[in-house]
Backbone atoms as SQL, in Angstrom:
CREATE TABLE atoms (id INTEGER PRIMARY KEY, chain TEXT, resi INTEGER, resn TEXT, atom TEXT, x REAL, y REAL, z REAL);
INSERT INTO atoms VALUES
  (1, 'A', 1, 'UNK', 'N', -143.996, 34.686, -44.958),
  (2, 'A', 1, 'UNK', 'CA', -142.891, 35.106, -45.797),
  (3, 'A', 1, 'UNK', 'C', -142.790, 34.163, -46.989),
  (4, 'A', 2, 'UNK', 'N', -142.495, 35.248, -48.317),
  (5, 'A', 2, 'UNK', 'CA', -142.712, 33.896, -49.322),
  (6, 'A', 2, 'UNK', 'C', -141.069, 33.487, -49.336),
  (7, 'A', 3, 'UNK', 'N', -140.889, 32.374, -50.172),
  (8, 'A', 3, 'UNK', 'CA', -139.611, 31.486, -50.732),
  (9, 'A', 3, 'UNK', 'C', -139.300, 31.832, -52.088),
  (10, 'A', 4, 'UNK', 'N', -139.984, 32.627, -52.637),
  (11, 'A', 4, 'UNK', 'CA', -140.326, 32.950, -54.441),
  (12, 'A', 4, 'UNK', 'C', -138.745, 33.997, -54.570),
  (13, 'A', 5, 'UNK', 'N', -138.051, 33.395, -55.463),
  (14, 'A', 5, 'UNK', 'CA', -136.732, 33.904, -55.655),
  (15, 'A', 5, 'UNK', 'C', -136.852, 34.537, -57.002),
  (16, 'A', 6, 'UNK', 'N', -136.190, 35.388, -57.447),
  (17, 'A', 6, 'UNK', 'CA', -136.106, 36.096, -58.652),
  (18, 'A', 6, 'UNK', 'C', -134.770, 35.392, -59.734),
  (19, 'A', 7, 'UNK', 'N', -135.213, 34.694, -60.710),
  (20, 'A', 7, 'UNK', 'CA', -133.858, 34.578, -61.543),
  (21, 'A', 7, 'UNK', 'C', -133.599, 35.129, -62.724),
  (22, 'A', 8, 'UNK', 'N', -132.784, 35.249, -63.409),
  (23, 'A', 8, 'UNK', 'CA', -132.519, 35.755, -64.710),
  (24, 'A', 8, 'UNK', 'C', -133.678, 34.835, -66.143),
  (25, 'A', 9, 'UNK', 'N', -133.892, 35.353, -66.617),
  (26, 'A', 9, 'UNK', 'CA', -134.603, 34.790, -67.612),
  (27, 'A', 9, 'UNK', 'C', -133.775, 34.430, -69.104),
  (28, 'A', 10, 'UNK', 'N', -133.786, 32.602, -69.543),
  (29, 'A', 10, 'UNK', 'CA', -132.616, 32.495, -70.610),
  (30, 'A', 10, 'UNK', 'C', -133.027, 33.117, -71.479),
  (31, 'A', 11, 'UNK', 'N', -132.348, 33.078, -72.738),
  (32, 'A', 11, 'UNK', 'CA', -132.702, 34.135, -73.529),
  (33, 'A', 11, 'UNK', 'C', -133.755, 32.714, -75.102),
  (34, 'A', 12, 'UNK', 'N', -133.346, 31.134, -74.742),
  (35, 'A', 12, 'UNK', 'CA', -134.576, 30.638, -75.190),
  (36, 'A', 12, 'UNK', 'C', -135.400, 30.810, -74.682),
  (37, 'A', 13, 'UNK', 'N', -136.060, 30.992, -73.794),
  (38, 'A', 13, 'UNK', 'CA', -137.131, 31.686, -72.744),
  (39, 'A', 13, 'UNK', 'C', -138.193, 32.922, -73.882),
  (40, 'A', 14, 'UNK', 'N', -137.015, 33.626, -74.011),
  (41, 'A', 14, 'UNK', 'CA', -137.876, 34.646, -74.269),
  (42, 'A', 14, 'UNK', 'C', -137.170, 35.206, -75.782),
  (43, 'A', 15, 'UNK', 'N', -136.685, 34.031, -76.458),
  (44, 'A', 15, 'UNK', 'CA', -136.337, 34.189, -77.886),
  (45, 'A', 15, 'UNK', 'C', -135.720, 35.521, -77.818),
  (46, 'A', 16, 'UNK', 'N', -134.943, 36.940, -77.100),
  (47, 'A', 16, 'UNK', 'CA', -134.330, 37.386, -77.562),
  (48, 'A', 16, 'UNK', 'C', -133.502, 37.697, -76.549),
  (49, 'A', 17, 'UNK', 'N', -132.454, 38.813, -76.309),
  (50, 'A', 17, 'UNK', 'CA', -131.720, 39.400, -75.658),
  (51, 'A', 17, 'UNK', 'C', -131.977, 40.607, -75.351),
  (52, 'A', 18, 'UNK', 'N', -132.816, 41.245, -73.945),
  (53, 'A', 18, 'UNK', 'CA', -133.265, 42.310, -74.108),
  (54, 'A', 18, 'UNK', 'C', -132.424, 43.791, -73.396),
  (55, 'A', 19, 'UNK', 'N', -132.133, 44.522, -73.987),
  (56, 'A', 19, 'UNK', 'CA', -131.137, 45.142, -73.859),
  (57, 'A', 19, 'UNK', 'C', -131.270, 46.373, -72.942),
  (58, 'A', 20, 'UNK', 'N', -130.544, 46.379, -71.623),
  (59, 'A', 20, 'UNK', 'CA', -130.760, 47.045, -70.459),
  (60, 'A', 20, 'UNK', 'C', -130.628, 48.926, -71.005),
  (61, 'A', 21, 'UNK', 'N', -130.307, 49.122, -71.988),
  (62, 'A', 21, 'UNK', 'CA', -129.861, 50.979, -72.238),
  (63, 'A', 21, 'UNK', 'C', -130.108, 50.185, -73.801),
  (64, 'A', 22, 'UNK', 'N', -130.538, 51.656, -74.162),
  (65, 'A', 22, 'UNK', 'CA', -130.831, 51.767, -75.480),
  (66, 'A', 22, 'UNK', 'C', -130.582, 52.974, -75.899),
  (67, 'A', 23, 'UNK', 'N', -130.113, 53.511, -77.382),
  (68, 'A', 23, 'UNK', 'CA', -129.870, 54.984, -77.714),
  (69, 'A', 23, 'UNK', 'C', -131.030, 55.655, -76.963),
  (70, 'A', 24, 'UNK', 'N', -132.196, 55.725, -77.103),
  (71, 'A', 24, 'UNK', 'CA', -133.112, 55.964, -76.717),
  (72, 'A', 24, 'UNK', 'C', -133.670, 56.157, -75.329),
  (73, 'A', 25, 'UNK', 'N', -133.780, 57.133, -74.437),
  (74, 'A', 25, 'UNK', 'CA', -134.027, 56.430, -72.985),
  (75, 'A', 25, 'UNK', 'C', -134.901, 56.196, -72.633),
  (76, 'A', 26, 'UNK', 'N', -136.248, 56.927, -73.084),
  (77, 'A', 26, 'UNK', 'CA', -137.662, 56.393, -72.705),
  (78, 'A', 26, 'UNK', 'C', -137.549, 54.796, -73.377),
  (79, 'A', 27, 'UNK', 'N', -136.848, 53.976, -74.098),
  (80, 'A', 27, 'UNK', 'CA', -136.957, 52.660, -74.033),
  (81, 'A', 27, 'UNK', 'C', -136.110, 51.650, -73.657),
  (82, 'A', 28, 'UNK', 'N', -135.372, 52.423, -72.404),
  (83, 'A', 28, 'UNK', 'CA', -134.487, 51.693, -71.317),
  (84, 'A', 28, 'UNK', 'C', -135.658, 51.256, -70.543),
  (85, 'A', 29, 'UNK', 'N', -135.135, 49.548, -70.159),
  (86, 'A', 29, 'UNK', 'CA', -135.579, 48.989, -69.008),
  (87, 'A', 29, 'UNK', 'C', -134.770, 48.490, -67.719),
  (88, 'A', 30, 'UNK', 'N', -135.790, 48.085, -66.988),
  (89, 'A', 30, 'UNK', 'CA', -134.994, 47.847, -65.849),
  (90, 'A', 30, 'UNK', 'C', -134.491, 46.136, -65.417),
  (91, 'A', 31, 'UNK', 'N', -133.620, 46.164, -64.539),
  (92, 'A', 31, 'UNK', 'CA', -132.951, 44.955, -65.024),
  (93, 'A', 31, 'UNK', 'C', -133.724, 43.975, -64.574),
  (94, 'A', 32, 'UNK', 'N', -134.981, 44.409, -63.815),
  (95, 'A', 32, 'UNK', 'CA', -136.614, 43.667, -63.668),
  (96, 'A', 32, 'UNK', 'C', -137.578, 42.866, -64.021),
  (97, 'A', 33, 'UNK', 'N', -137.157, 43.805, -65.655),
  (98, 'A', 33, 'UNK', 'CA', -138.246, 42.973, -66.813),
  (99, 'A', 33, 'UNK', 'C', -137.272, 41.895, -67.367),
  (100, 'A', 34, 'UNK', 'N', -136.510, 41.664, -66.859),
  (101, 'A', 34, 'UNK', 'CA', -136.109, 40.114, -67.512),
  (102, 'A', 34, 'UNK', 'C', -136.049, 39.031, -66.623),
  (103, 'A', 35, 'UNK', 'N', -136.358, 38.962, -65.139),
  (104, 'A', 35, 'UNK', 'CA', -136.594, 38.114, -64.412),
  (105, 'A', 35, 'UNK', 'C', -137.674, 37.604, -64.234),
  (106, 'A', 36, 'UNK', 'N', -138.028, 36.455, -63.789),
  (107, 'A', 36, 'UNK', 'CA', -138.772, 35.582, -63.873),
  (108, 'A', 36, 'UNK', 'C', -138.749, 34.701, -62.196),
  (109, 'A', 37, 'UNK', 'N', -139.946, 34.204, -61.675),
  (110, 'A', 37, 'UNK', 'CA', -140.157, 33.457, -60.261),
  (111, 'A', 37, 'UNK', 'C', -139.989, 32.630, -60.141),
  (112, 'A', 38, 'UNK', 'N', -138.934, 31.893, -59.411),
  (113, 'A', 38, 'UNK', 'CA', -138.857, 30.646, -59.636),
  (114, 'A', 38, 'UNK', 'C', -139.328, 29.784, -58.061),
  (115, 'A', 39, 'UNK', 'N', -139.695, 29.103, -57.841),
  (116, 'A', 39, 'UNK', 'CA', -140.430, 28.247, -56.774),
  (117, 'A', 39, 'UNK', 'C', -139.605, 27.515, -55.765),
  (118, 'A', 40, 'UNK', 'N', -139.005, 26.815, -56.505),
  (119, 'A', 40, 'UNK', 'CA', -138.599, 25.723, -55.951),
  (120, 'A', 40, 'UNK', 'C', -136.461, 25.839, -55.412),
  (121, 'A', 41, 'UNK', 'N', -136.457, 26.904, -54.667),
  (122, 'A', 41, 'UNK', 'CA', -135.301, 27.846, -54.652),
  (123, 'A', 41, 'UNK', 'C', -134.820, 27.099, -53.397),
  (124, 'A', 42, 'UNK', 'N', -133.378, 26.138, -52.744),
  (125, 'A', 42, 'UNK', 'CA', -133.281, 25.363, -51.054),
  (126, 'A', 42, 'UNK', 'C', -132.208, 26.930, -51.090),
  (127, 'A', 43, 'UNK', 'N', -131.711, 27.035, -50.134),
  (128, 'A', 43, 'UNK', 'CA', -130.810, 27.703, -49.411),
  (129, 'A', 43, 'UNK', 'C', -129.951, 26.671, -48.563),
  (130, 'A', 44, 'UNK', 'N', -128.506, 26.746, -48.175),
  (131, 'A', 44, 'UNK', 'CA', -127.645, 26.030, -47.789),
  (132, 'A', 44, 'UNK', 'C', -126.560, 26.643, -47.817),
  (133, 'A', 45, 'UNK', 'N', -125.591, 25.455, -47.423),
  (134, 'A', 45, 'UNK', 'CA', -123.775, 25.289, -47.864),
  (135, 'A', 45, 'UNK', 'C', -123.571, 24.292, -47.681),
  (136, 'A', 46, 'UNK', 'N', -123.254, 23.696, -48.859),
  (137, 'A', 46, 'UNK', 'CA', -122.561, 22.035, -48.571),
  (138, 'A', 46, 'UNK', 'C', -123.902, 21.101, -48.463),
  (139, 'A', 47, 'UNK', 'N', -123.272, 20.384, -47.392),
  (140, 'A', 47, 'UNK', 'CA', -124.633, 18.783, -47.123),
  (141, 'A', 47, 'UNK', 'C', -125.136, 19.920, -45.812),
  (142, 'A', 48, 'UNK', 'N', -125.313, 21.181, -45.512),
  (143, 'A', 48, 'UNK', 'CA', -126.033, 22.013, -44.330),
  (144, 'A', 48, 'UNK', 'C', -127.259, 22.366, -45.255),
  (145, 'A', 49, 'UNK', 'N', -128.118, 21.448, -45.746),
  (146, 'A', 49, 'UNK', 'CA', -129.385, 21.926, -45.969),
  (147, 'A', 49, 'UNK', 'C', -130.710, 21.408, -45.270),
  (148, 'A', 50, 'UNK', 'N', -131.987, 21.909, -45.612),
  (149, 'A', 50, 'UNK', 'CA', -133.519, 21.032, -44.923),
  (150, 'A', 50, 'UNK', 'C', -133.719, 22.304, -44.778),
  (151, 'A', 51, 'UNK', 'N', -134.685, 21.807, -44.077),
  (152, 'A', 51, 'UNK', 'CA', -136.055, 22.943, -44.132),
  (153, 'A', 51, 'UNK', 'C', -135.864, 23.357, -42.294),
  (154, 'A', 52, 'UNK', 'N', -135.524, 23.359, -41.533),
  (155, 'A', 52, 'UNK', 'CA', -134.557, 24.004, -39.860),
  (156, 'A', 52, 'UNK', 'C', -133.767, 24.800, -40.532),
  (157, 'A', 53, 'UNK', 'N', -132.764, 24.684, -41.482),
  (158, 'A', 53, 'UNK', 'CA', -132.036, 25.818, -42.155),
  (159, 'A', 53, 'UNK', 'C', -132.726, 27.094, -43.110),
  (160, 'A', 54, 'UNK', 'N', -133.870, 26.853, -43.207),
  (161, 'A', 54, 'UNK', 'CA', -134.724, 27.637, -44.295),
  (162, 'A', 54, 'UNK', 'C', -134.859, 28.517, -43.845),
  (163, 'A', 55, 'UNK', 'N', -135.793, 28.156, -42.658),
  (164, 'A', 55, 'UNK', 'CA', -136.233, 29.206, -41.999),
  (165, 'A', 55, 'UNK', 'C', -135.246, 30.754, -41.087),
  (166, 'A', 56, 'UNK', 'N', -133.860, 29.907, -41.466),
  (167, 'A', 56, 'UNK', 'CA', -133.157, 30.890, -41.353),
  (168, 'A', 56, 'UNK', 'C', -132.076, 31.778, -42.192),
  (169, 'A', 57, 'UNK', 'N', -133.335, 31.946, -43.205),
  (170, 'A', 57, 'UNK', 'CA', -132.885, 32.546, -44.832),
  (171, 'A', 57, 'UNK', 'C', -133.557, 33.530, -44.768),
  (172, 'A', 58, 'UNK', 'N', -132.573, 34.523, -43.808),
  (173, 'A', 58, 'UNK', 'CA', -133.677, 35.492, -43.951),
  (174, 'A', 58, 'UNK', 'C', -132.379, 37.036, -43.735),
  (175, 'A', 59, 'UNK', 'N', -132.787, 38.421, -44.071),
  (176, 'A', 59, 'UNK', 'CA', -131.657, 39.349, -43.552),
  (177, 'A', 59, 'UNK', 'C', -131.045, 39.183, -42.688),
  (178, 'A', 60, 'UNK', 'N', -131.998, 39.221, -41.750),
  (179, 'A', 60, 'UNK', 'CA', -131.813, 39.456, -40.083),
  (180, 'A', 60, 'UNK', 'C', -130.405, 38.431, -39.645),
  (181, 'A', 61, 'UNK', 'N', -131.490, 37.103, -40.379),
  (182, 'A', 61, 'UNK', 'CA', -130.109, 36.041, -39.483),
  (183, 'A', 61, 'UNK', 'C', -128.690, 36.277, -40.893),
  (184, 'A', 62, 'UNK', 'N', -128.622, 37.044, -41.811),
  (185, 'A', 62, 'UNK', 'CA', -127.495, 37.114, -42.479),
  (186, 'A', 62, 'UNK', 'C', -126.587, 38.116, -42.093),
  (187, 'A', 63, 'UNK', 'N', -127.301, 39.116, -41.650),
  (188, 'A', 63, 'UNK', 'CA', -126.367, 40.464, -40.836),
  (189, 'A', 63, 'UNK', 'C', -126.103, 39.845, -39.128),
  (190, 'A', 64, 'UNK', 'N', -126.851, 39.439, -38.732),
  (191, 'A', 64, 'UNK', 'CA', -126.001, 38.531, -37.875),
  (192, 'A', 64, 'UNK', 'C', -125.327, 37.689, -37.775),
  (193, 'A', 65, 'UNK', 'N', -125.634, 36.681, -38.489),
  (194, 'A', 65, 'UNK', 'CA', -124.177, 35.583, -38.943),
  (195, 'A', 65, 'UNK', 'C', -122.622, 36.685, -39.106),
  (196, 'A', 66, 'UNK', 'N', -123.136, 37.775, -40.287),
  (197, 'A', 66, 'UNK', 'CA', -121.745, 38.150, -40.833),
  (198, 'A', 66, 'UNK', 'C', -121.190, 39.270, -39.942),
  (199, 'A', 67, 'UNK', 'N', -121.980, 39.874, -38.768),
  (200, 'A', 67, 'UNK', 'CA', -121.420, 40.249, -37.433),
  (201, 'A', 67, 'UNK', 'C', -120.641, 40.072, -36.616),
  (202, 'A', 68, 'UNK', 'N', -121.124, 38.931, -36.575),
  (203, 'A', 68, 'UNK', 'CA', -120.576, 37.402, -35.449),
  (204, 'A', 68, 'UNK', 'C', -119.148, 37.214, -36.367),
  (205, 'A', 69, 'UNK', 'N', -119.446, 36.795, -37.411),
  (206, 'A', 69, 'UNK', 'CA', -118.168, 36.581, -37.972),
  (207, 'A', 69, 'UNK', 'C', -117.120, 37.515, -37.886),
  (208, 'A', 70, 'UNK', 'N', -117.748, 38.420, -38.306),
  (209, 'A', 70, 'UNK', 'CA', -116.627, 39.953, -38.178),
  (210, 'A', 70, 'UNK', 'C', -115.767, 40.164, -36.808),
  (211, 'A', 71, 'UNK', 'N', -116.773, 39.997, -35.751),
  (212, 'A', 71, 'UNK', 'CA', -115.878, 40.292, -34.268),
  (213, 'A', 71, 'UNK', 'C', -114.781, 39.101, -34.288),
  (214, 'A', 72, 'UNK', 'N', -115.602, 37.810, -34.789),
  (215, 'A', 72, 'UNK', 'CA', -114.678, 36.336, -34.233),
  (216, 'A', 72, 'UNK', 'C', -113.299, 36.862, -34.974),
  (217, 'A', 73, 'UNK', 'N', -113.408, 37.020, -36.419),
  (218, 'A', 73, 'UNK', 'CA', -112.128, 37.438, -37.018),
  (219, 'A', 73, 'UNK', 'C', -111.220, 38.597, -36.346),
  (220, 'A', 74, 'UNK', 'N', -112.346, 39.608, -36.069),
  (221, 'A', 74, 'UNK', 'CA', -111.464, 40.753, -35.576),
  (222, 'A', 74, 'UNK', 'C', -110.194, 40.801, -34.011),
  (223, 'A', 75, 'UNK', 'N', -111.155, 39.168, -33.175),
  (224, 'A', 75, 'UNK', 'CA', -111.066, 38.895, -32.022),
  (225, 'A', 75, 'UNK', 'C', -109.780, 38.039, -32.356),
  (226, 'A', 76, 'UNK', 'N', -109.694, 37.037, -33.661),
  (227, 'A', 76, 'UNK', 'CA', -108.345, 36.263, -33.415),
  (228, 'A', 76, 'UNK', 'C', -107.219, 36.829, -34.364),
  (229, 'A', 77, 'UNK', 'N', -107.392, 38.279, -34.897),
  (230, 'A', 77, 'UNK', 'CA', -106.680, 39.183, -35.477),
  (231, 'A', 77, 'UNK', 'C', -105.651, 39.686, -34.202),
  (232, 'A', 78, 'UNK', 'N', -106.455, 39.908, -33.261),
  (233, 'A', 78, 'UNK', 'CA', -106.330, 40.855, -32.191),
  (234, 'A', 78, 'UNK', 'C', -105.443, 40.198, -31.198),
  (235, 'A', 79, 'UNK', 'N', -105.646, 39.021, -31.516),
  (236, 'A', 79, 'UNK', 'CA', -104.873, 37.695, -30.282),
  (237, 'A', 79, 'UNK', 'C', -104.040, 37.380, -30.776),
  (238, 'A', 80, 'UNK', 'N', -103.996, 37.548, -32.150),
  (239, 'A', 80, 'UNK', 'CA', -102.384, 36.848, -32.786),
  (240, 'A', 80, 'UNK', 'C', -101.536, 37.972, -33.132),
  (241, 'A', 81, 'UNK', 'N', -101.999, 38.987, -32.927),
  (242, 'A', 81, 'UNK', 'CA', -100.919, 40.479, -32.730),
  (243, 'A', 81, 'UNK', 'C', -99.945, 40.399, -31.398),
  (244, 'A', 82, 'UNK', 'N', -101.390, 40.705, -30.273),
  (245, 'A', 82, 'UNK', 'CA', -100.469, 40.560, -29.222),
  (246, 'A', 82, 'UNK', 'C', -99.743, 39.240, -28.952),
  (247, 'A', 83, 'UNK', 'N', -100.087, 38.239, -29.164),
  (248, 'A', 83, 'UNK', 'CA', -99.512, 37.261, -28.760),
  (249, 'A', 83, 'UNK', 'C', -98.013, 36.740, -29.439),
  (250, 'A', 84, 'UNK', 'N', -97.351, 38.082, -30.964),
  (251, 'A', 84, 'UNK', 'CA', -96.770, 37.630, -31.712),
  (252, 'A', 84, 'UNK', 'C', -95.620, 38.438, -30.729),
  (253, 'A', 85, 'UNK', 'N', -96.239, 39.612, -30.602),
  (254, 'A', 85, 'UNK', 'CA', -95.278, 41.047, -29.936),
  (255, 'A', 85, 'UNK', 'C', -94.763, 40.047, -27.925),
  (256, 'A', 86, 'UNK', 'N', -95.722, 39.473, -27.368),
  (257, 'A', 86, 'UNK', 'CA', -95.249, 38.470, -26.381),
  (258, 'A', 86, 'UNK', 'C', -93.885, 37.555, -27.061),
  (259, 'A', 87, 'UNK', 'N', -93.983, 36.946, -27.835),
  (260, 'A', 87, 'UNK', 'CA', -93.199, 35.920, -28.488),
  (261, 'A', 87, 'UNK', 'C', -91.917, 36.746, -28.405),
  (262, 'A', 88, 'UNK', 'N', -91.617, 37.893, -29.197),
  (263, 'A', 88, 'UNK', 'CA', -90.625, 38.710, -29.360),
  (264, 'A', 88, 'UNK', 'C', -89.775, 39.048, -28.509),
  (265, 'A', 89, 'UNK', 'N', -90.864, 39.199, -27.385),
  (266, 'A', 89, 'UNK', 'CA', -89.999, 39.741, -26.167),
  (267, 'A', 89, 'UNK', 'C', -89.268, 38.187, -25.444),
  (268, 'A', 90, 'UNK', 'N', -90.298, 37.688, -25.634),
  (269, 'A', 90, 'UNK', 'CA', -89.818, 36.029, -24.743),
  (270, 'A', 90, 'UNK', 'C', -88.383, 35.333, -25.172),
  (271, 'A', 91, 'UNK', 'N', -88.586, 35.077, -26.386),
  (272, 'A', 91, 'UNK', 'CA', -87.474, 34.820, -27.275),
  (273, 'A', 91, 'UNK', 'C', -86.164, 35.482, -27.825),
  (274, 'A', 92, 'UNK', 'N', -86.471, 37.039, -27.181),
  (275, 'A', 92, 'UNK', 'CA', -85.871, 38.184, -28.282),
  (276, 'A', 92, 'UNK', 'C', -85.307, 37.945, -29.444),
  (277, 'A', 93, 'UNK', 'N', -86.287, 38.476, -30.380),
  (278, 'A', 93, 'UNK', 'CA', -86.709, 37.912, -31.582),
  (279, 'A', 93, 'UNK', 'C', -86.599, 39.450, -32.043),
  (280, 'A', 94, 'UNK', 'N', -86.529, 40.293, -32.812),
  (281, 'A', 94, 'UNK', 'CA', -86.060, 41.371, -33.476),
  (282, 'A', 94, 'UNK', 'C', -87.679, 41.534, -34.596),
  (283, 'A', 95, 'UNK', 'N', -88.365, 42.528, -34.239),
  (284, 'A', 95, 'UNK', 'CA', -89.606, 42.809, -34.887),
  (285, 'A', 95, 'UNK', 'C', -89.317, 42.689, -36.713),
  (286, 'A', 96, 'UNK', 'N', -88.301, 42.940, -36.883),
  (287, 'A', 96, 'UNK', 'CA', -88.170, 43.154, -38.497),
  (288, 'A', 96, 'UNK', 'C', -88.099, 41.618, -38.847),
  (289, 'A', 97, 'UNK', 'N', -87.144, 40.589, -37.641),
  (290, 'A', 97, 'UNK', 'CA', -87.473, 39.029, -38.633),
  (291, 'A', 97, 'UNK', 'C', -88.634, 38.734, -38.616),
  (292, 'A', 98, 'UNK', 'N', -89.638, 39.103, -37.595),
  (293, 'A', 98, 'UNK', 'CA', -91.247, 39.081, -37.568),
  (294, 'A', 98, 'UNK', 'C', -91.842, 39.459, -39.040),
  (295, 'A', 99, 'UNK', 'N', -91.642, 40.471, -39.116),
  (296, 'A', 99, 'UNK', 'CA', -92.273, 41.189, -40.066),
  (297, 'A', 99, 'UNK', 'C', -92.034, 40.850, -41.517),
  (298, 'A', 100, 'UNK', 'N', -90.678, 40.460, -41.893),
  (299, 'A', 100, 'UNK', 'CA', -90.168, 39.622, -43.398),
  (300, 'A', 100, 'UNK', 'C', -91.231, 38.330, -43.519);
């Protein structure tokens, strides 16, 4: 698997500004021809970088990370509902001062 990342190309680079639609459509391009390869690309967050983290720059482990995340959120969404509607009853606490 390569590491070769795609970036925008400056416009000293390539001395002009090349313009994605044109009156014209046979001389529309795509937003393709202005990128350029760049090599030397780390992946991270924060001081969580090296090369053990690289290798997990990939879809697979990103739709799983943001899976995982999704249930964990959905899971302490789910716990601090019921656990607010417990409170209410314990305390009798009136759902509307909850809810203000």
């Amino acid at each position: 698997m390569s590491n070769k990342v795609l970036t925008s190309a400056t416009a000293e680079e390539n001395n002009a500004v090349v313009p994605l639609m044109t009156a014209d459509p046979s001389e529309s391009r795509s937003p393709n021809d202005r990128l350029e390869v760049v090599e030397d690309t780390e992946c991270g967050y924060g001081f969580l970088r090296g090369k053990a983290l690289q290798r997990l720059a990939t879809k697979n482990v990103y739709a799983s990370f943001y899976g995982l995340l999704g249930c964990v959120l959905f899971s302490a969404y789910s716990y601090s509902m019921g656990t607010i509607t417990t409170l209410e009853k314990r305390f009798k606490i009136p759902s509307k001062t909850i809810g203000e």
